[in-house]
MMTF fields as JSON, N, C-alpha, C and O atoms, coordinates in Angstrom:
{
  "mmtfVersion": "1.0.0",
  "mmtfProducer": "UNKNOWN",
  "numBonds": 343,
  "numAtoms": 344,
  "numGroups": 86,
  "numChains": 1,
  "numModels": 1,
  "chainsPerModel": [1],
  "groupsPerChain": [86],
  "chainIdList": ["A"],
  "bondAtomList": [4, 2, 8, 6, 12, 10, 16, 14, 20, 18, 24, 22, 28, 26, 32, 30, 36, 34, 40, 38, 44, 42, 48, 46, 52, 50, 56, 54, 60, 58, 64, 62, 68, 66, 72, 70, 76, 74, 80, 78, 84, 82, 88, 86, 92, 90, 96, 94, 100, 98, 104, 102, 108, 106, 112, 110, 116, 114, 120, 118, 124, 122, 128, 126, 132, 130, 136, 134, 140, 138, 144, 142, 148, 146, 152, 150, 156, 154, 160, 158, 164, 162, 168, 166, 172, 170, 176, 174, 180, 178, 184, 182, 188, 186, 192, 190, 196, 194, 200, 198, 204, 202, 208, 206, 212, 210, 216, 214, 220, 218, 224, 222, 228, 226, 232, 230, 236, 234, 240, 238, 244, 242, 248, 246, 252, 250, 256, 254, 260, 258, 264, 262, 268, 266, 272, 270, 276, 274, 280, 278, 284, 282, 288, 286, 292, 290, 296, 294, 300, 298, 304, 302, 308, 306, 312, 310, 316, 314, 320, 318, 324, 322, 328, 326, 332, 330, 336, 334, 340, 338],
  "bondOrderList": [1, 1, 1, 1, 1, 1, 1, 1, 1, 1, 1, 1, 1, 1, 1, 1, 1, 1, 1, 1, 1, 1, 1, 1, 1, 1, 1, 1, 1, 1, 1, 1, 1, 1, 1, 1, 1, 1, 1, 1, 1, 1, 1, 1, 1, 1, 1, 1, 1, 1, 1, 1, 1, 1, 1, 1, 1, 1, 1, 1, 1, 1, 1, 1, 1, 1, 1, 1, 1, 1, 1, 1, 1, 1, 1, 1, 1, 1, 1, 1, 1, 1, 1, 1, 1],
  "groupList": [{"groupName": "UNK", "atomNameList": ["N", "CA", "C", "O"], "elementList": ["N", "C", "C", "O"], "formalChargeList": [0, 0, 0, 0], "bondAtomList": [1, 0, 2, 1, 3, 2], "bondOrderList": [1, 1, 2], "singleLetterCode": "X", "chemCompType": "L-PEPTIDE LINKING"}],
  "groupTypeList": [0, 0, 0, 0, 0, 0, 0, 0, 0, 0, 0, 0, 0, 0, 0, 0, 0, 0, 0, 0, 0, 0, 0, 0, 0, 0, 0, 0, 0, 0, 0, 0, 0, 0, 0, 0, 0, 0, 0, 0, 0, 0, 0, 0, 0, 0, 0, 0, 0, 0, 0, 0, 0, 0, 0, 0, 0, 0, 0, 0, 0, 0, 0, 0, 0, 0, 0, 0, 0, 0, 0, 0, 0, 0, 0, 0, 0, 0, 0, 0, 0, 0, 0, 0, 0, 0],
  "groupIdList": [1, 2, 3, 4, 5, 6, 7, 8, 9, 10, 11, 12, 13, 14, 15, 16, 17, 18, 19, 20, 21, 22, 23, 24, 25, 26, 27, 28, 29, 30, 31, 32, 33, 34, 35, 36, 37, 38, 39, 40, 41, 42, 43, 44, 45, 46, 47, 48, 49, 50, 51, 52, 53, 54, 55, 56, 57, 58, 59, 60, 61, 62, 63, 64, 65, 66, 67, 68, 69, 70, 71, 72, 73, 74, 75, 76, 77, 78, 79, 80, 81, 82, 83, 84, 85, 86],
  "secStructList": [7, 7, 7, 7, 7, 7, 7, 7, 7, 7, 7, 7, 1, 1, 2, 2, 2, 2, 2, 2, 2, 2, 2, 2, 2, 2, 2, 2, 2, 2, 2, 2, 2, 2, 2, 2, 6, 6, 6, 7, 1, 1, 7, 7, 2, 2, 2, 2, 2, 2, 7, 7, 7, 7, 7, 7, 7, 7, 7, 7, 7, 1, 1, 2, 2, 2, 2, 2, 2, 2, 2, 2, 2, 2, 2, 2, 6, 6, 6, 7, 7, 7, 7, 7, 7, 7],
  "xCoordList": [42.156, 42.565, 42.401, 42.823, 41.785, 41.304, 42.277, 42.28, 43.128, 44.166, 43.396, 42.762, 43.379, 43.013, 43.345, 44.567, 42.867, 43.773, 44.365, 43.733, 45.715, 46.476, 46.313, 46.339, 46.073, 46.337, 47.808, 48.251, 48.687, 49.95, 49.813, 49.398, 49.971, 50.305, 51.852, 52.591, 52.408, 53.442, 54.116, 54.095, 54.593, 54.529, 55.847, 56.462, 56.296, 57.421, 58.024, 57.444, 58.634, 59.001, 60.6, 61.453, 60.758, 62.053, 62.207, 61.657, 62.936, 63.042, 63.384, 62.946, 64.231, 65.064, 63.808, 64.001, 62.947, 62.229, 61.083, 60.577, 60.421, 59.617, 59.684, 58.784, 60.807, 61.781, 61.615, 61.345, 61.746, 62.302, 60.393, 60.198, 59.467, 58.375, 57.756, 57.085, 58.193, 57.535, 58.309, 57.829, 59.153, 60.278, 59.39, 59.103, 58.911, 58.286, 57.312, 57.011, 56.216, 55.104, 55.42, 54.701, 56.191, 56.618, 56.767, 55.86, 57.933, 57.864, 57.056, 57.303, 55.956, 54.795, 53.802, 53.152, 53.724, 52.899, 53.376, 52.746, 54.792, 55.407, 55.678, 55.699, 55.882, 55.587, 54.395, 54.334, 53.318, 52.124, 51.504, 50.77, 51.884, 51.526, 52.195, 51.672, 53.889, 54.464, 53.563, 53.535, 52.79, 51.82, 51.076, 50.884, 50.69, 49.82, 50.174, 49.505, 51.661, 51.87, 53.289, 54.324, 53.199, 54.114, 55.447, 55.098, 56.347, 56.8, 57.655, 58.751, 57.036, 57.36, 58.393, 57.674, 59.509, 60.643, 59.911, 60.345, 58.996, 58.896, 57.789, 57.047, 57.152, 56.097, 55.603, 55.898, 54.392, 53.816, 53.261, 52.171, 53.791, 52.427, 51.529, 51.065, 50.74, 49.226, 48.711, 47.832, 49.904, 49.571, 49.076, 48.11, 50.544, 50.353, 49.418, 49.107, 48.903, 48.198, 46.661, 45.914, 46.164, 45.145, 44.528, 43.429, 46.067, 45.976, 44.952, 45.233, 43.908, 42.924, 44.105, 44.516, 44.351, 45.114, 44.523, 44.06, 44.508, 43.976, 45.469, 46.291, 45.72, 46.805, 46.836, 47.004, 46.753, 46.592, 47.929, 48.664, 47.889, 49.547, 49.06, 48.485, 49.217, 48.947, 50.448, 51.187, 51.069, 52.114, 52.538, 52.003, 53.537, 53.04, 54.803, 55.7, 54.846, 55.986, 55.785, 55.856, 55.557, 55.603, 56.48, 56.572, 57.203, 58.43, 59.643, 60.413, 60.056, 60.847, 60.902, 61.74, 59.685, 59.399, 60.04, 60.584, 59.982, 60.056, 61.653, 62.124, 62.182, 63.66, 64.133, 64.622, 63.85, 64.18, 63.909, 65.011, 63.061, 63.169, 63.859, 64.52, 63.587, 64.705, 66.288, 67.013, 66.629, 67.948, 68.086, 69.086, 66.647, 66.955, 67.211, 68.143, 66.645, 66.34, 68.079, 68.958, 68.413, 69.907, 70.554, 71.334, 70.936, 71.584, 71.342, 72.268, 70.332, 69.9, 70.434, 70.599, 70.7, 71.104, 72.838, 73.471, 73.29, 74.511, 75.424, 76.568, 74.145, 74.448, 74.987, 75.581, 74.738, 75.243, 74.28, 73.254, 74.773, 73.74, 72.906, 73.504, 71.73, 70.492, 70.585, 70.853, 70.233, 69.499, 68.04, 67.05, 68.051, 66.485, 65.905, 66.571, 64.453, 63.316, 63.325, 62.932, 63.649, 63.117, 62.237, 62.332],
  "yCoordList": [-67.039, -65.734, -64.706, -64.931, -63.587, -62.473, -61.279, -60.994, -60.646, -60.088, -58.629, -58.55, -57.312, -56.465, -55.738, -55.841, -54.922, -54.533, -52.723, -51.711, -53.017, -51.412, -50.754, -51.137, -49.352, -48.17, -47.925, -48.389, -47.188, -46.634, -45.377, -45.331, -44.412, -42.918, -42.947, -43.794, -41.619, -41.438, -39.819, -39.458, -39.026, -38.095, -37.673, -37.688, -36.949, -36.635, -34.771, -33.87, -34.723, -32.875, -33.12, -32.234, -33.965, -33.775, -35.027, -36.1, -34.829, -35.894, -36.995, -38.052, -36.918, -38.588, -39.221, -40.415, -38.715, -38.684, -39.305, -40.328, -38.502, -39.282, -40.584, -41.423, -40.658, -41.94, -42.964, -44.163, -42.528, -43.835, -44.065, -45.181, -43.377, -43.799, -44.704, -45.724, -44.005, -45.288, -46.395, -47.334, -46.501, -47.699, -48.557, -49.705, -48.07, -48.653, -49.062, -50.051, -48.549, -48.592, -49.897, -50.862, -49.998, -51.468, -52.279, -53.056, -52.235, -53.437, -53.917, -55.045, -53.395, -53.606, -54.2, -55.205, -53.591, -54.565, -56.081, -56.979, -55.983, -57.349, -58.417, -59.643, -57.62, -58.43, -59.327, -60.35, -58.345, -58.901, -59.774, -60.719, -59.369, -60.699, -61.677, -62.726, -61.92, -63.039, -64.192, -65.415, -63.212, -64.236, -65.251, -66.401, -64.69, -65.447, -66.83, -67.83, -66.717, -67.77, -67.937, -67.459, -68.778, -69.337, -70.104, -70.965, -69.932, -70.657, -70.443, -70.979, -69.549, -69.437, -68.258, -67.262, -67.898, -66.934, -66.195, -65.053, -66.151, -65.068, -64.497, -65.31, -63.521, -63.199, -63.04, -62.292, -64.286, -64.004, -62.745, -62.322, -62.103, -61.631, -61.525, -60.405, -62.526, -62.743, -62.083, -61.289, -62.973, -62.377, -61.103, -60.612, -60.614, -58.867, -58.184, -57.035, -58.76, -58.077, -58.24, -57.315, -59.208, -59.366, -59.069, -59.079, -58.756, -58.181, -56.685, -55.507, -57.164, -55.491, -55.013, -55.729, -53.655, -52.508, -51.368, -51.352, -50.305, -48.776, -48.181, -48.859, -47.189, -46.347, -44.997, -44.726, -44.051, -42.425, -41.537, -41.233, -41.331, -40.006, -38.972, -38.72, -38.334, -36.76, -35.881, -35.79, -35.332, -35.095, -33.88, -33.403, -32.963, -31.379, -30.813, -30.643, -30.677, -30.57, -28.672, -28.114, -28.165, -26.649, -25.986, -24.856, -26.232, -26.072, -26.168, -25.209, -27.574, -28.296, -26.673, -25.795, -26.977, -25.934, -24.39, -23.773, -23.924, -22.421, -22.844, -22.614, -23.383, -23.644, -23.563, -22.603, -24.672, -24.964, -23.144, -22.613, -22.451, -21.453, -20.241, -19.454, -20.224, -19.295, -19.486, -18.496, -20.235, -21.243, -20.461, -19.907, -20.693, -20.059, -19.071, -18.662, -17.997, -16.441, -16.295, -16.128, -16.34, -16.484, -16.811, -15.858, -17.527, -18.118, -17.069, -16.793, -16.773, -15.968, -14.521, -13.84, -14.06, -12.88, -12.904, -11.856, -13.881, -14.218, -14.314, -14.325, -14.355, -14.8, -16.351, -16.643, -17.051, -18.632, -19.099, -18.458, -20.973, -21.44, -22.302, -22.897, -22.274, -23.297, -24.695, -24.814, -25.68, -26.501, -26.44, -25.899, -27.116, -26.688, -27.684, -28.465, -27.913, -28.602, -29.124, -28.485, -30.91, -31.873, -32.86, -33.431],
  "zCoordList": [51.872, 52.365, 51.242, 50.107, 51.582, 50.103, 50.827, 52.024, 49.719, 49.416, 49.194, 48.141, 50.181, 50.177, 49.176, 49.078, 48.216, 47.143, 47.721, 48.026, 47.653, 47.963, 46.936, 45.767, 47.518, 46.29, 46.584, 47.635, 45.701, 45.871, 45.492, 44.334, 45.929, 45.934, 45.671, 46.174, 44.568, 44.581, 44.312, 43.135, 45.133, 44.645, 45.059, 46.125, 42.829, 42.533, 42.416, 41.811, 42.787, 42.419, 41.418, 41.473, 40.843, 40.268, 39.294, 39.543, 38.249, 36.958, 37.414, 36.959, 38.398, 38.365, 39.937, 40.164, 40.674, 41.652, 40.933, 41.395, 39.305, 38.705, 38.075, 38.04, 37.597, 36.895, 38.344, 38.271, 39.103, 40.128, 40.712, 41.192, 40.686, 41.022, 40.023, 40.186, 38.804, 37.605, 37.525, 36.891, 37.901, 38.08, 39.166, 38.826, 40.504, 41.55, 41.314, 41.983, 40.213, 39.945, 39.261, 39.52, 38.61, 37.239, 38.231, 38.53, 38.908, 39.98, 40.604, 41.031, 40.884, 42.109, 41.282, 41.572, 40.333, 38.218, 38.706, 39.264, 38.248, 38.016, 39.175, 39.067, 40.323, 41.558, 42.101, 42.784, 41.389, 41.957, 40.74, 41.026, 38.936, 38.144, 38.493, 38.117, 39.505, 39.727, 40.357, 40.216, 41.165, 42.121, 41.528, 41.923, 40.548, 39.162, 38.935, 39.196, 38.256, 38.26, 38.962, 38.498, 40.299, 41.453, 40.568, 39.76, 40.645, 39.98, 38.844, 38.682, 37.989, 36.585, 36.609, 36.525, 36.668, 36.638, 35.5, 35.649, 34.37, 33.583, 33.601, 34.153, 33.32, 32.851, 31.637, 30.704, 31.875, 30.134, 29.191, 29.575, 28.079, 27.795, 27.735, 27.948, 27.431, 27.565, 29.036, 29.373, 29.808, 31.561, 31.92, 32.504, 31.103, 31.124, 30.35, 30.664, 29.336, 28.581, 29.07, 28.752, 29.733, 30.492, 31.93, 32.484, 32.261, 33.533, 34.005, 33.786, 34.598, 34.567, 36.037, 36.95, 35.77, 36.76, 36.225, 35.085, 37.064, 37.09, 37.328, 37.944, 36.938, 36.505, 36.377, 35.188, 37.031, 36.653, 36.816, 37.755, 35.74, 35.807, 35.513, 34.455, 36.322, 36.432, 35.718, 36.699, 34.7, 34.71, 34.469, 33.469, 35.164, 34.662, 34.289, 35.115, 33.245, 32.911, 32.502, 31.406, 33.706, 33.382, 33.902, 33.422, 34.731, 35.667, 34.951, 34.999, 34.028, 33.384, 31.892, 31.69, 31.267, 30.07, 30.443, 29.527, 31.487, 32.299, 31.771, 30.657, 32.678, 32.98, 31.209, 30.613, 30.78, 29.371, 28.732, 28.59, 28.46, 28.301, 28.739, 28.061, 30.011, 30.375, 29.878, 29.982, 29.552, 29.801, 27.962, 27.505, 27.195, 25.425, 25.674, 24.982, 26.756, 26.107, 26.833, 25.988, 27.923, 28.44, 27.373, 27.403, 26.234, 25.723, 24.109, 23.347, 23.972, 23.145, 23.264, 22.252, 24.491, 24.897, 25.227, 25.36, 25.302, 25.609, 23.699, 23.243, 23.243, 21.622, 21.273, 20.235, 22.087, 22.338, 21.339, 21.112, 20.296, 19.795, 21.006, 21.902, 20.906, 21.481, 20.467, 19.272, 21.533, 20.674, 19.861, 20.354, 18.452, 18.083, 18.585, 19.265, 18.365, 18.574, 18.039, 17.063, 17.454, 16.646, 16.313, 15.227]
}
C-alpha cells in the first residue's frame, strides 16, 4: 500500500496561533518518523537527522514591530521607562 504524501497548510494571524501551528507541524514530523520504526517509543537521531521533509515559513513580524513601537513612542511621550533592545 503507497502512502500519498499530504501537504499541510497552516495559517496564523496571532503569536500563540503561530506557536500552536509549529507545535502541529512537530507532531506530524514525529508522528510520521514513528512509522519508521513500529515499535520503538523513541525517536532516533540519526532518524531525524536523515529524515528528507520540505518545510517553508513564511514569517512577517511587521504587525508585532508597529505595536512594539507604538507602545515606545506612547511610553516615550507619557515619559515612562521602555525596555532597551538587547
Amino acid at each position: 500500500m503507497t502512502i500519498q504524501p499530504p501537504v499541510y497548510e497552516w495559517t496564523a494571524t496571532t503569536a500563540q496561533e503561530a506557536a500552536t501551528s509549529l507545535d502541529a507541524a512537530t507532531n506530524l514530523i514525529d508522528a510520521h518518523l514513528k512509522t519508521l520504526m513500529p515499535g520503538d517509543p523513541y525517536i532516533k537521531n540519526d532518524t531525524r537527522r536523515n529524515a528528507a521533509v520540505a518545510l517553508r515559513i513564511s514569517l512577517d513580524l511587521g504587525p508585532l514591530l508597529q505595536a512594539i513601537n507604538e507602545s515606545r513612542e506612547l511610553n516615550d511621550q507619557l515619559g515612562l521607562d521602555t525596555p532597551t533592545d538587547s
